[in-house]
C-alpha positions as CSV (number, residue, x, y, z in Angstrom):
1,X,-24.4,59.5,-41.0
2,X,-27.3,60.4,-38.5
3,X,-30.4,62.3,-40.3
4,X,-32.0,64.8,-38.2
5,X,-35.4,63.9,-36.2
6,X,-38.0,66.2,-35.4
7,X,-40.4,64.8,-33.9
8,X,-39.2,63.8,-30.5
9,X,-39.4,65.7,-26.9
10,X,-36.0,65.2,-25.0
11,X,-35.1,65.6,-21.6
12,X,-31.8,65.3,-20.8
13,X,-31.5,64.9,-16.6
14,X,-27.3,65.7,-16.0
15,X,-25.5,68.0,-17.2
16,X,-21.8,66.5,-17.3
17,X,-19.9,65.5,-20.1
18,X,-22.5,62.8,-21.9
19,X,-25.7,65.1,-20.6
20,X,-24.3,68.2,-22.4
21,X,-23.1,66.3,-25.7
22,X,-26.5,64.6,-26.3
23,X,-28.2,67.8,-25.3
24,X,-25.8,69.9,-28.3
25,X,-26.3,66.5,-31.3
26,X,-30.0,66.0,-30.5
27,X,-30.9,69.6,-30.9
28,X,-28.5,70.0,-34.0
29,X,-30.2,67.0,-35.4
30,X,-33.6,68.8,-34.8
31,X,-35.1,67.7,-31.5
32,X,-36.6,69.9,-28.7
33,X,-34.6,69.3,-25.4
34,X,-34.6,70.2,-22.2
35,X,-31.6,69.3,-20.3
36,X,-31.9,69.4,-16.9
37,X,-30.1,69.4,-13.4
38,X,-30.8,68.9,-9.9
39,X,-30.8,72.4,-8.0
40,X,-27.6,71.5,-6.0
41,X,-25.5,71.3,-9.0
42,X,-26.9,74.5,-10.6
43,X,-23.8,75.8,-11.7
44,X,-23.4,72.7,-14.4
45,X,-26.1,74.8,-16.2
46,X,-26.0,78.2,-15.4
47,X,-23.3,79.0,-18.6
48,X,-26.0,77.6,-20.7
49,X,-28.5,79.2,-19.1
50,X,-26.8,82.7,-19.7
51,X,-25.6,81.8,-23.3
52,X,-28.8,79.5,-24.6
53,X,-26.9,76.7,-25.4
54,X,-23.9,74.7,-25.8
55,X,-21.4,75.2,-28.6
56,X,-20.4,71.3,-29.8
57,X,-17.2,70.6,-31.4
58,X,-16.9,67.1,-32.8
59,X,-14.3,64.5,-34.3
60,X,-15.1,64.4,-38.3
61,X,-15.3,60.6,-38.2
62,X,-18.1,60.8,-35.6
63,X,-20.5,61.4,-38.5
64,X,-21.8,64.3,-36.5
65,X,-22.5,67.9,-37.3
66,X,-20.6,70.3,-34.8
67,X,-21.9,74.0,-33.9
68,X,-24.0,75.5,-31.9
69,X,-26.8,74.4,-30.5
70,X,-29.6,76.5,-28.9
71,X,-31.2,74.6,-26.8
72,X,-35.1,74.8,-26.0
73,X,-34.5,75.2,-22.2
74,X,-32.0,74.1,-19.5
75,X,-33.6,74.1,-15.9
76,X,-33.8,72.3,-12.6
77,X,-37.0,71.6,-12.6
78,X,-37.2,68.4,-12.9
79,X,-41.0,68.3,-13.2
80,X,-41.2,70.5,-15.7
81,X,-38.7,68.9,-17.3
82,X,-40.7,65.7,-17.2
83,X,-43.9,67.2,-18.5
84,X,-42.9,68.7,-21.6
85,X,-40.9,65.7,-22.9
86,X,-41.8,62.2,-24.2
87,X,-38.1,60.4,-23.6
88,X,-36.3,60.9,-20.5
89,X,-32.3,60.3,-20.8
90,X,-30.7,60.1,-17.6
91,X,-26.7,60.5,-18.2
92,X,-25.3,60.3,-14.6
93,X,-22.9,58.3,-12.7
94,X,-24.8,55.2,-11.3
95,X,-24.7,56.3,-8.0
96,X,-27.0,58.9,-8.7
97,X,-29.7,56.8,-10.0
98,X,-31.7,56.0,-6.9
99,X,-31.4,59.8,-6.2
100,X,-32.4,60.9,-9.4
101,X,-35.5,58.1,-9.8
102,X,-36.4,59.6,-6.4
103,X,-36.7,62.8,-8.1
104,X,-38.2,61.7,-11.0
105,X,-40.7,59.5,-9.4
106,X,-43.9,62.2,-8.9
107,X,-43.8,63.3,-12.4
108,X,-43.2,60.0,-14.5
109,X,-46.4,58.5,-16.3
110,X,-46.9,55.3,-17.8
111,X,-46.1,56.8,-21.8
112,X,-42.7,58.4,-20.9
113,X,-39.7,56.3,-22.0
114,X,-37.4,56.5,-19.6
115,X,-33.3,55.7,-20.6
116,X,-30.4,54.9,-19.1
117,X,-27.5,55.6,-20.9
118,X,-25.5,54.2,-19.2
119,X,-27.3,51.6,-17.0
120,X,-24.1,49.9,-16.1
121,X,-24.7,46.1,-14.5
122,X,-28.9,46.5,-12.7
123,X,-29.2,49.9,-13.3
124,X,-32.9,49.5,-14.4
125,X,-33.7,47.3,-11.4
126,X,-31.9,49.9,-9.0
127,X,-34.2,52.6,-11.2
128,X,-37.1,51.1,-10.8
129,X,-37.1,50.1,-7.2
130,X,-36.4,53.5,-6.3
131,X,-39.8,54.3,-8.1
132,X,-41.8,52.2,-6.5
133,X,-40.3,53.4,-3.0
134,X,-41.0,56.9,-3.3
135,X,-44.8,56.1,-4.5
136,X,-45.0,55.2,-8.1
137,X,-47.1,52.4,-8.4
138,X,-47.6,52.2,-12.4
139,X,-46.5,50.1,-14.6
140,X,-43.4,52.4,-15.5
141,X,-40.8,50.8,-18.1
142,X,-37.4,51.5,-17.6
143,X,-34.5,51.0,-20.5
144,X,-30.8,51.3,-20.5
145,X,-28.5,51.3,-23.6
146,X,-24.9,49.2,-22.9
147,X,-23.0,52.0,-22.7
148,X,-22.8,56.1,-23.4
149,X,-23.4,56.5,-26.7
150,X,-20.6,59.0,-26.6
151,X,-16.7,59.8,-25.9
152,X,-16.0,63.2,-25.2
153,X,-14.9,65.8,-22.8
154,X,-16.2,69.5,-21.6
155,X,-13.6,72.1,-22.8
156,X,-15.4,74.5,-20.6
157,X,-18.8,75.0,-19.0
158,X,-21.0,75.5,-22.3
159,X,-18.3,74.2,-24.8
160,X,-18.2,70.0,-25.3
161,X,-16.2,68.2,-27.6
162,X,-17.0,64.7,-28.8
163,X,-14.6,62.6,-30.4
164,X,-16.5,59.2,-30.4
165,X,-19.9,58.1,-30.9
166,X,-21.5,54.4,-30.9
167,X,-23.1,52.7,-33.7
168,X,-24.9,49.7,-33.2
169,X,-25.0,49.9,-29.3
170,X,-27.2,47.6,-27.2
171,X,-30.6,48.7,-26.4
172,X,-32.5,46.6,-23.6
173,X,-35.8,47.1,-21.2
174,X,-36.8,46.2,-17.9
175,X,-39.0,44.1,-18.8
176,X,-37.4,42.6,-21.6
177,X,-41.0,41.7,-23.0
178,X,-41.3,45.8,-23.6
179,X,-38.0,46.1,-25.9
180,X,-39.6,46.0,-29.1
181,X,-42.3,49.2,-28.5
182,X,-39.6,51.0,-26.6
183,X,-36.3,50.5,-28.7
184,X,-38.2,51.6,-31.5
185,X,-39.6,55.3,-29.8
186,X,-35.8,55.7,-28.9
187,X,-34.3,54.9,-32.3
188,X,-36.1,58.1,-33.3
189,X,-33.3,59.7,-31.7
190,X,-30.4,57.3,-32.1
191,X,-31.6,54.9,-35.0
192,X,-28.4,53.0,-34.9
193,X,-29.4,51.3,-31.8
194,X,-29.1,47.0,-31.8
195,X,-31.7,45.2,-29.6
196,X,-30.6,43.0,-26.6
197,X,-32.8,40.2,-25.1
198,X,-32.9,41.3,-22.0
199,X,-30.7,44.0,-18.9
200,X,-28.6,40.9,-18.6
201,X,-26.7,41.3,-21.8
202,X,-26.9,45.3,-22.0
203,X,-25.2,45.4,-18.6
204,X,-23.1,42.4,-19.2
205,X,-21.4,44.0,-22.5
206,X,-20.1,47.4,-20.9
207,X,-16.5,47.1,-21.6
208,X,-15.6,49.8,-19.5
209,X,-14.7,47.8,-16.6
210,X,-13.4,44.8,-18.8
211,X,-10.8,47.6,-20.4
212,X,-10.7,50.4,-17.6
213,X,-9.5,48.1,-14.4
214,X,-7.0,46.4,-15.7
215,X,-5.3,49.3,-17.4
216,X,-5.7,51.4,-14.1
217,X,-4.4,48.2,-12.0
218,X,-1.6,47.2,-14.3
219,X,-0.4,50.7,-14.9
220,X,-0.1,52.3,-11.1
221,X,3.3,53.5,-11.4
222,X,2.8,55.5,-14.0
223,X,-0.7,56.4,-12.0
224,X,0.8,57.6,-9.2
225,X,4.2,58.9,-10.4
226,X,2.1,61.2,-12.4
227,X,3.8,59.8,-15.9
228,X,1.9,61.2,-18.9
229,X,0.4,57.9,-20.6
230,X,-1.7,57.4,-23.5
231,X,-3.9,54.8,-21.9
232,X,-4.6,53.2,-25.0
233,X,-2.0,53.3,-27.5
234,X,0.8,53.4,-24.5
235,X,-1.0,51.8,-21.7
236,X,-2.5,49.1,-23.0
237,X,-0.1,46.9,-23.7
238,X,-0.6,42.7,-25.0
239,X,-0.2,41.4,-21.2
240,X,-3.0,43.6,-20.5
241,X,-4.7,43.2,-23.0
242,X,-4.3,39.3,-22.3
243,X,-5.6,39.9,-19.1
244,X,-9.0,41.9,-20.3
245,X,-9.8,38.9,-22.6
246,X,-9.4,36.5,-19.5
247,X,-11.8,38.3,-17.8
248,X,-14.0,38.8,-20.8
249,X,-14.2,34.7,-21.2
250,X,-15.3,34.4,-17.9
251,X,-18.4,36.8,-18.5
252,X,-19.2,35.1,-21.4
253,X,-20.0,31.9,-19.5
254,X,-23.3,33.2,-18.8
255,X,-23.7,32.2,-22.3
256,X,-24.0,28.3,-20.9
257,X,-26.9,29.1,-18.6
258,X,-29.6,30.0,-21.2
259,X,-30.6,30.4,-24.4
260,X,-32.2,33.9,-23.4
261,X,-29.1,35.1,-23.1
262,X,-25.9,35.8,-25.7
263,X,-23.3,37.7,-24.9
264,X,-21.0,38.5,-27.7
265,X,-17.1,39.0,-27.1
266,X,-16.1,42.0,-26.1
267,X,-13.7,42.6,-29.3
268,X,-16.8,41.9,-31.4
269,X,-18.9,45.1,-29.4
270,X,-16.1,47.6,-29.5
271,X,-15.5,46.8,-33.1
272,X,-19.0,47.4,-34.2
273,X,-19.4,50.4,-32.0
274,X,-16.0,52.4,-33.6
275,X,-15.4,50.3,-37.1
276,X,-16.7,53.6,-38.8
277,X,-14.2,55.8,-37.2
278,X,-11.3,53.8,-38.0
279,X,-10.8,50.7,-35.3
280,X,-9.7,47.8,-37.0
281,X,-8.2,44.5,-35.6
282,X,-8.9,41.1,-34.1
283,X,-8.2,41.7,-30.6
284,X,-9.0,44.0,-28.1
285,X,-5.2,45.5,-27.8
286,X,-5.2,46.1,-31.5
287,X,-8.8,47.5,-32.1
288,X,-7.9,50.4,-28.9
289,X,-3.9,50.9,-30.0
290,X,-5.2,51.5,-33.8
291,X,-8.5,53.5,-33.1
292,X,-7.8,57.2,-34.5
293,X,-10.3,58.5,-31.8
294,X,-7.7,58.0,-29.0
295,X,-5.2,60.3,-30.4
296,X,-5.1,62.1,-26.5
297,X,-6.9,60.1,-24.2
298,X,-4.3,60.0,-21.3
299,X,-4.0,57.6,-18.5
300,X,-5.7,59.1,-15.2
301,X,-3.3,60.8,-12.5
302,X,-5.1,59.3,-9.4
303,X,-6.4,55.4,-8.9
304,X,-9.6,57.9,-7.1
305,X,-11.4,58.2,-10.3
306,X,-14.5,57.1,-12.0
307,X,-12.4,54.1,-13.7
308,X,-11.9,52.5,-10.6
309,X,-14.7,54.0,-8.3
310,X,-17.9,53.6,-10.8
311,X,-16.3,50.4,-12.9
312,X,-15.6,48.4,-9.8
313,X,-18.7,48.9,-7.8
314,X,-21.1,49.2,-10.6
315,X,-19.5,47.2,-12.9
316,X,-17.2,44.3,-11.9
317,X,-19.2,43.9,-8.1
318,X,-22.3,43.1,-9.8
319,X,-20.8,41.2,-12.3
320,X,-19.3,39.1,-10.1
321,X,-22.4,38.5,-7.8
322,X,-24.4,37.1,-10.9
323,X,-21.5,34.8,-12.0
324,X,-21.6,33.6,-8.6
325,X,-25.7,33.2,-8.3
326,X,-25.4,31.2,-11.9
327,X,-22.7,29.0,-10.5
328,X,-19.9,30.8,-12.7
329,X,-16.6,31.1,-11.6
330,X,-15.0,34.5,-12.1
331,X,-11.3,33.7,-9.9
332,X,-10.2,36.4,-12.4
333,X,-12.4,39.0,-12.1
334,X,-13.0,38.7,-8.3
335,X,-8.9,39.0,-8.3
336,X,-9.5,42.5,-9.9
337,X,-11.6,43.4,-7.6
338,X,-9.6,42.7,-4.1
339,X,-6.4,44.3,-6.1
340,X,-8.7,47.3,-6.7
341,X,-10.3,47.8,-3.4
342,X,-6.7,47.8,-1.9
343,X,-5.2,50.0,-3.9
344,X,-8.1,52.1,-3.9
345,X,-8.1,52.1,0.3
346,X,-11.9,51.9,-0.6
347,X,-14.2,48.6,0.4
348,X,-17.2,49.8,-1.6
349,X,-19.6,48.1,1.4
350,X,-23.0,49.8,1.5
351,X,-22.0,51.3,-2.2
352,X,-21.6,48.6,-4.7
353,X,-24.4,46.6,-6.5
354,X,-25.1,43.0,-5.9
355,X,-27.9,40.8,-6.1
356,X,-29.1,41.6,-2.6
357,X,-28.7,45.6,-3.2
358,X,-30.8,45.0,-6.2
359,X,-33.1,42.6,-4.2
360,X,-32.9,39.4,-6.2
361,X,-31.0,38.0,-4.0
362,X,-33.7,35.6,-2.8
363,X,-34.6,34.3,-6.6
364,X,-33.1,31.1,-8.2
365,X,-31.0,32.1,-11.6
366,X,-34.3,30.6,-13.2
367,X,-36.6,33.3,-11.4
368,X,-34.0,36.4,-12.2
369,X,-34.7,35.2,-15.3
370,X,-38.4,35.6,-15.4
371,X,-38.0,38.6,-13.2
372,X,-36.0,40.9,-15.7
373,X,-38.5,39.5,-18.4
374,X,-41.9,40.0,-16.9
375,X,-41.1,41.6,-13.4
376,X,-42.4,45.0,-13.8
377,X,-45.9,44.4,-15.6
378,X,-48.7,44.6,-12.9
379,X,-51.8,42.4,-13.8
């Protein structure tokens, strides 16, 4: 069970499905929050803004209390959004990082703690750059937690409804030398969190695209004949599931590069996130066919969705591209990927992460190393 907190100043910047259920538990739990929205996507806030908060439904098992929740203020003002908050959660697709760091970027100080939830594979890096583009020259720390701490689904514009929530999910800074001051401001809000040695592993142990890609990939048929699916107790099937721990192995090489870095299996993570809602097994197949939480979780009806067009480019792409700078082969994974970019019809060039989009490219394995350790800290 989480215990309420209230002492912490929250903004929240997006306002879609994860932005609107940590804005509903952290104020239930006690915290001020502000969740906020860039102006063009006014309308994610404007129930909210009429009503004064969210109403929160929630799965039993999460732990979580339900009801609702008036929020302190929803706005898009990101500034003022900024000042009157100590911890900055930014819940949006990846592909709006740069943008929303750009936005960010003339109101963040040195004290805020800034969070991605997700931060997918460089997130921070990608964060951070596009700081010190638009002007921000201090010595600005930038975390990211493994995942969203949180599966669940709008059920209408001020109404959200979370089924899942994370325990023990991986917590990690950029630079990894600041993860012990900042972890422990975070777990004010979310004390479950587990500590990660560096970005490396928090972005390595996302098993969204492990889990999403091949389900998507191996399941077309029913994708596109619009078949209704539950994509985890029908979709996922052993020979997928097979396939998923194949491509896990092959992340977990990292592992024989350094001691700084320990991935764990993938079956191990998802366990410990959902083993108090009910997901028990030894695989990943039987942990996701015997978690309660999926009782209507359906497979997509169209390949053009976030599974395939976030996992790929800012999940397997960048994975790939560090395997490949560490001298790891990935023949599975990089398989995924050309079957998913054709089926897709989409290349992801001038999208996707990679070392040189995250401008490492230059560094030896040895120097990324030091980089995601010490690279932000200006002597």
């Amino acid at each position: 069970m989480i215990n309420k907190q209230k002492n912490s100043k929250v903004c929240i910047i997006g306002a879609g499905n994860g932005g609107l259920a940590a804005a509903a538990d952290l104020t239930l739990r006690g915290n001020q929050v502000i969740l906020a929205e860039l102006p063009e996507f006014y309308k994610n806030i404007k129930k909210i803004k009429e009503e004064g908060g969210i109403l929160l439904k929630t799965l039993k098992s999460t732990g979580l209390k339900g009801g609702f929740a008036r929020i302190h203020k929803a706005t898009t003002d990101i500034g003022e959004a900024i000042s009157e908050s100590n911890i900055i959660l930014i819940i949006t697709p990846s592909f709006a990082h740069e943008k929303i760091a750009k936005e960010c970027a003339p109101y963040l100080k040195v004290d805020h703690t800034v969070v991605l939830a997700p931060g997918n594979i460089g997130g921070s890096i990608d964060f951070y750059n596009s700081l010190m583009d638009n002007g921000v020259d201090e010595n600005i720390v930038i975390s990211e937690m493994e995942c969203m701490m949180y599966a669940c689904r709008k059920q209408n514009d001020s109404t959200i409804y979370i089924r899942g929530f994370k325990y023990n999910l991986g917590f990690s800074s950029f630079p990894s030398v600041s993860t012990d001051v900042e972890i422990e401001k975070v777990r004010k809000i979310y004390p479950n969190l587990i500590k990660r040695n560096n970005i490396l592993e928090t972005g390595f142990s996302n098993i969204n695209p492990i889990l999403h890609v091949p389900i998507l990939v191996s399941n077309i048929s029913n994708v596109e004949n619009g078949k209704e699916t539950l994509m985890y107790y029908e979709g996922l099937t052993k020979s997928i599931g097979e396939l998923s721990e194949l491509m896990d192995q092959e992340r977990m090489e990292l592992n024989t590069f350094s001691k700084e870095i320990y991935l764990k299996p993938m079956r191990d993570i998802y366990k410990s996130w959902y083993y108090h809602q009910g997901a028990r097994g030894n695989s990943l197949v039987e942990l996701a066919n015997k978690n309660p939480i999926y009782y209507e979780s359906m497979l997509p009806n169209t390949l053009q969705h976030r599974y395939l067009l976030e996992d790929i480019p800012f999940g397997l792409i960048p994975m790939s591209s560090i395997l490949e700078k560490f001298n790891i082969e990935n023949n599975i994974i990089k398989s995924m990927i050309y079957i998913a970019k054709a089926i897709t019809n989409k290349s992801f060039k001038g999208e996707a992460r990679n070392l040189e989009s995250l401008r490492l490219n230059d560094k030896s394995p040895e120097e990324i190393l030091r980089f995601i350790k010490y690279g932000a800290i200006k002597k």
